[in-house]
N, C-alpha and C positions, 0 to 999 in steps of 0.2 A: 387608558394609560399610555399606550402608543404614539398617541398624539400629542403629551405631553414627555414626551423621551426624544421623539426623531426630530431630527435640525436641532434638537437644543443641546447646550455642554450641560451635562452633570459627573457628579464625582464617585468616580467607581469606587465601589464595596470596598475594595481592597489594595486601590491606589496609593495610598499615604505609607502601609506597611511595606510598599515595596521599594518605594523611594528613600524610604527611611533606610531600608535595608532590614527592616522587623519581622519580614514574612519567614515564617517558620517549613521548611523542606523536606521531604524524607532522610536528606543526609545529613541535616540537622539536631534528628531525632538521637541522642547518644544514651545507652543503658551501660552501667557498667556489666565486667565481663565480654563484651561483646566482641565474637569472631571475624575474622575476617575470610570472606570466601576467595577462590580465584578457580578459574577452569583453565584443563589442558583442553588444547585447540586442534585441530586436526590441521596438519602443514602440509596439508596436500591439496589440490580439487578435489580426487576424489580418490579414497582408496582403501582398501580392506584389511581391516585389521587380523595382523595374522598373531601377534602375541599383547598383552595391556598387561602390566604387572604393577600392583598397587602398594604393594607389603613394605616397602623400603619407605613409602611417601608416610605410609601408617607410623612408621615407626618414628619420623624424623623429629627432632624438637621442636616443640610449639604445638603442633598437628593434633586437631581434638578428632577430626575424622574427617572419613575420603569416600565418595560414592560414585559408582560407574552405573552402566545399565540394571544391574544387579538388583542395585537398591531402591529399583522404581518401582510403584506398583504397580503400574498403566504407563508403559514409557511412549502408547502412540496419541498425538492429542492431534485437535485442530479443528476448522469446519468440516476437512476433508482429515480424517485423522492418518497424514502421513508421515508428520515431524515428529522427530524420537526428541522428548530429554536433554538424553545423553546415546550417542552410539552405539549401536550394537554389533552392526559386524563393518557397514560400508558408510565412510563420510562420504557427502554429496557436494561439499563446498569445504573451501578453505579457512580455517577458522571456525569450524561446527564442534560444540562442545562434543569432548570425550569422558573425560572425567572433574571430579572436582573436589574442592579440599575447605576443609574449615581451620586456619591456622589462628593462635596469639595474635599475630601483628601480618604487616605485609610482606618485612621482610622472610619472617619463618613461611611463609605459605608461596610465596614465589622460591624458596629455598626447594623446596618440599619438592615442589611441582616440579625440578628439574631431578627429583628420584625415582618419578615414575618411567618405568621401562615400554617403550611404545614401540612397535614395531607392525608398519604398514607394506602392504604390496599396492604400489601406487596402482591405477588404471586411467585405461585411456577415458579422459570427461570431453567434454564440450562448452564451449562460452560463447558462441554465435548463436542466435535463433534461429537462424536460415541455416546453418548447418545440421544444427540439430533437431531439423523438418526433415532431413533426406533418411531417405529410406535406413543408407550403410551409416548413419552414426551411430555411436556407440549409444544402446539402448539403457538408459537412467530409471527405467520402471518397468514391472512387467508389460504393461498395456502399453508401453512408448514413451514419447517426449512429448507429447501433445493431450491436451485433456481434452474428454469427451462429452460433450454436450449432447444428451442421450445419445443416438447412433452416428453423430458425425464430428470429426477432430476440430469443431467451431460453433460457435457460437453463431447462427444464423437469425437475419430479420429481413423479411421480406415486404414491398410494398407496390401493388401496380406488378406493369413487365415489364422490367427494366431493359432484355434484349429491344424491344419493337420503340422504346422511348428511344436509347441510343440511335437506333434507325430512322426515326425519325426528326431527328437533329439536324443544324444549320452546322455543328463543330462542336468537336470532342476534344475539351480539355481533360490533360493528364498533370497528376503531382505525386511527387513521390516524397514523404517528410517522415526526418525522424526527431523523435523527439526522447531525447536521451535520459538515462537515469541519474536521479539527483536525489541528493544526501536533505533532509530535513535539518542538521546541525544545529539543533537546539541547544541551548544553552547548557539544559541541565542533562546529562547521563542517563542512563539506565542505571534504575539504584533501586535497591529495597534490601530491608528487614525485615528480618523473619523469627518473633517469639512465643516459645514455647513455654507450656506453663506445667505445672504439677497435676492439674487433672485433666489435663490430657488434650486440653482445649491450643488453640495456636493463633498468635497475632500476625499480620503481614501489614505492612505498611508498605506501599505500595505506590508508584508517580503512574498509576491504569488510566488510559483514560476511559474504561469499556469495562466497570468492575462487577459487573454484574456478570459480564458471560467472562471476565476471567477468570469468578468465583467457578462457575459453572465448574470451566476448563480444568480448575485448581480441583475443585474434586473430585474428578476421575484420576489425577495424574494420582493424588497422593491417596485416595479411597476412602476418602474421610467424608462424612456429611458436611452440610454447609453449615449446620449447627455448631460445630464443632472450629468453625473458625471464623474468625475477625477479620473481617478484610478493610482494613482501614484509608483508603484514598488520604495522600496528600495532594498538598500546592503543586499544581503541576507546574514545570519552571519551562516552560516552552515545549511542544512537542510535532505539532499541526502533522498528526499521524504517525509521528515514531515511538506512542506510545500503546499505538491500539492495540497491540500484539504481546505479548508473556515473551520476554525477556529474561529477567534475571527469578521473579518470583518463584517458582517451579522448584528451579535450584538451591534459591536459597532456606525455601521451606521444608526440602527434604534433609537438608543438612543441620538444619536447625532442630530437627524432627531426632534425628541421628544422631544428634552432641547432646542435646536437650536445654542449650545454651541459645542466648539470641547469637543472631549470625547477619551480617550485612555484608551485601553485593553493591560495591559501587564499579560499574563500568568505568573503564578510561575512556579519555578521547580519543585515542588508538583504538579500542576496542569498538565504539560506537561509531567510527568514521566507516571500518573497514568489515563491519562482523552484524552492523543490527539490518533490518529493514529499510526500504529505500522507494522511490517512488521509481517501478521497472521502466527499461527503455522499451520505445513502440515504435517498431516500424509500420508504415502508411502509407497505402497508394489509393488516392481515389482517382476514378473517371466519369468523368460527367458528359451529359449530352445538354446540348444548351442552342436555343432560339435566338438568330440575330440580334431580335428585342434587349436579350440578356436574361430572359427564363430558363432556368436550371429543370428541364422534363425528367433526366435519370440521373443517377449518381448510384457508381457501383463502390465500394468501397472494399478492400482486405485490410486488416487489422493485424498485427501479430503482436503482443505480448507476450517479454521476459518477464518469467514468473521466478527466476532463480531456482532452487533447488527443491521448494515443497508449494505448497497451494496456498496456505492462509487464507485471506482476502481476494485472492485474483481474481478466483470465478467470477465474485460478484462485480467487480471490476470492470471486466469485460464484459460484462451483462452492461452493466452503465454505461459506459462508451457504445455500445453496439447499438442502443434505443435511443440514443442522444447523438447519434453522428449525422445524422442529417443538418446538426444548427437550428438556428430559428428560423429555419426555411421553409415553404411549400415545395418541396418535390415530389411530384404525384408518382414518380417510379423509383426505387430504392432499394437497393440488396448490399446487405451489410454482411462479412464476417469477419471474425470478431477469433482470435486462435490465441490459445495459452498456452506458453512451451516453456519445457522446463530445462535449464540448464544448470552448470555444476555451480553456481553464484550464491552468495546468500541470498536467502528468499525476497523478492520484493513483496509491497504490501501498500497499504494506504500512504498517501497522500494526500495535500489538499486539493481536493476536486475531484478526487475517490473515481477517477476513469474519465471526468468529462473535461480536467484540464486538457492532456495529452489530441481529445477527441476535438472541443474547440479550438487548439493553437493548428490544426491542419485543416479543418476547413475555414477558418480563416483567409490560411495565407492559400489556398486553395478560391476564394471567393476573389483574391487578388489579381491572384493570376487568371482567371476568367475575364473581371474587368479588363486588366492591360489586355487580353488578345482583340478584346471586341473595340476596347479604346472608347470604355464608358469609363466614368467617377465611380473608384468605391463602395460612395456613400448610395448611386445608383441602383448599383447592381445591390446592394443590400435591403435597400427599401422594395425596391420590385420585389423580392422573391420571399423580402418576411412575411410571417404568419399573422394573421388576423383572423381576429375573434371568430371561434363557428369551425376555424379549420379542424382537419384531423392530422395526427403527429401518425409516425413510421409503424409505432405500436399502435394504433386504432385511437385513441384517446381523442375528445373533442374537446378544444380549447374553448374555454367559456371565460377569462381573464387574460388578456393578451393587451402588451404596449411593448413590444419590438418597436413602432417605427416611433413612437414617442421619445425612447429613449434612444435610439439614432438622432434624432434629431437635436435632442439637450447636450449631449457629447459632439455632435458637427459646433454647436453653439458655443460649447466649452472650450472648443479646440480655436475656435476664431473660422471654421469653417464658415462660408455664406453659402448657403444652398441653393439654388435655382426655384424660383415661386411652383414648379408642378411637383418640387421635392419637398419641400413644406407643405405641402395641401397632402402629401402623404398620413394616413391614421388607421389606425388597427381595427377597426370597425370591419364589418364583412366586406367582401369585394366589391367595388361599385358603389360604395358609400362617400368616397373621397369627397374634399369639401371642392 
């Protein structure tokens, strides 16, 4: 089948419904009756609720009902279960729900929402990563701002001895790269419906991209078996990671649960710029020890990762980046760590390339700046030091399918690069195999 799909055009499943404009969405999906949700938002980085009063919003016209941590059954969820719901005593970011409402229309539930009485004692947060390493900042968990990879605040990978490789180096290149956080700004929102039926059972329609473990996640929050609910996936309208996370379903399932009415959550664009997931920024220093030649022997690496306010996805994040920072390199010595800190942000979480974007765009430009110092080609210094067949990677793993220098060289080809004839006799075959 493969071979009759790759290089050829064929016409996607679902191509014609979208060009048409036919493809059907979860905001699309319209029941009569149907509420509309909105959440208060915590307007602070971070701060402690000292009074929440709901009774005025209860009352107000339109309002079918309103639920704070109260009305959760399981309000702590996640891999790492540290994200609330809804608030219970201290927001950790700005914009972290607090409470929420199921009104008639928009405008009675944005009404509403300005009658609940909220009353916070702001606190000192933090939004640097590097500050929020130092011993005196303000501490965001009992254990610290740093997660722990059994007994150490990182994610550690070792390979070789990276001190005696550095010392035995012609020259030590350094790079320091950040690569900043960025909004996925799909097209479609964070949106779902949430319906509930007479015996007891409950619909969600849902833009998940991950619905099995948000099934999972969905019944603990609300304590209901999985029998007991629909979890319906729609069209997803763009997400490349901003959907792998529980967003609006949660919420909109327990209010729906609460009214006994269907209930939809669509996000704004405001809401989704400033409040969903994001792909976190990474600071990055690597140092390498490198052979006139242009052989890369060690390469020490620190990693930090913004993880914003709770864990989600990060761990494993940083697990990826950490086993995949070396490149498609041979470097026989390699110490990587790899740090998750938490600061007062909305949580980061996936993206595309789930840890190993951020982790290739610095050794790259890092493979760069090695060349300029030694004042080899690029394209040099990357054939020397790729992997070929038989190699071992940072984690032990032996490569038994390898074309690094193959595909260097289709891209030199693409680009109009002309290689030098001992850069073309380059191939991924064991060492010593060259043609």
């Amino acid at each position: 089948m493969a071979l009759r799909v790759v290089g050829q055009r064929f016409e996607r499943y679902d191509g014609l419904e979208h060009v048409t404009g036919q493809t059907r969405y979860v905001d699309d999906i319209s029941l009569p009756g149907t509420l509309v949700v909105k959440a208060l938002r915590s307007p602070v980085i971070r701060g402690r609720i000292r009074e929440l009063d709901v009774s005025a919003a209860e009352k107000a016209p339109g309002v079918a009902g309103v639920i704070t941590h109260l009305d959760v059954p399981q309000n702590r969820y996640g891999l790492i279960p540290d994200q609330p719901v809804l608030v219970e005593e201290t927001a950790m970011y700005r914009g972290e729900p607090i409470a929420a409402l199921a009104a008639e229309n928009e405008a009675a539930a944005l009404e509403a929402l300005e009658k609940i009485r909220l009353v916070m004692d702001e606190e000192p947060g933090v939004l640097d990563v590097r500050e929020a390493m130092k011993p005196e900042a303000p501490r965001l968990r009992p254990q610290g701002n740093q997660h722990f990879y059994g007994d150490k605040p990182f994610r550690l990978v070792e390979q070789g001895d990276v001190a005696a490789g550095l010392a035995q180096a012609d020259l030590i290149v350094e790079g320091e790269y950040l690569h900043p956080a960025q909004q996925h700004a799909q097209l479609e929102t964070q949106v779902c419906l949430a319906v509930p039926s007479a015996s007891g059972r409950l619909t969600i329609h849902t833009v998940s991209q991950d619905l099995q473990f948000h099934l999972k996640l969905l019944c603990g929050i609300l304590q209901m078996p999985a029998s007991k609910i629909r979890y319906a996936g729609g069209t997803v309208g763009g997400s490349f990671g901003a959907k792998n996370d529980l967003h609006a379903d949660h919420v909109t399932a327990l209010l729906a649960l609460k009214t006994g009415r269907p209930c939809k959550w669509r996000w704004t664009r405001e809401e989704e710029l400033l409040y969903s997931t994001c792909r976190g920024a990474w600071h990055v220093k690597i140092r390498d020890g490198v052979k006139k030649d242009g052989r890369i022997i060690a390469r020490d690496i620190e990693a930090i990762r913004d993880s914003g306010a709770y864990a989600l996805r990060d761990v494993g994040i940083v697990d990826k980046f950490c086993f995949l920072a070396s490149g498609p390199y041979l470097i026989p010595n390699v110490r990587v760590k790899g740090h998750l800190v938490y600061t007062n942000k909305p949580p980061a979480s996936s993206m595309r390339g789930y840890g190993i974007t951020p982790s290739t765009y610095s050794v790259e430009l890092q493979m760069n700046k090695i060349a300029a110092r030694l004042n080899l080609d690029p394209w040099e210094i990357r054939l020397l030091n790729a992997y070929r067949r038989g190699d071992r990677t940072i984690t032990g793993r032996t490569l038994n399918s390898v074309a690094v220098a193959e595909v260097l060289k289709a891209l030199a080809e693409e680009a109009g690069v002309e290689l030098p004839e001992r850069l073309r006799r380059q191939i991924s075959e064991p060492r010593g195999a060259d043609r």
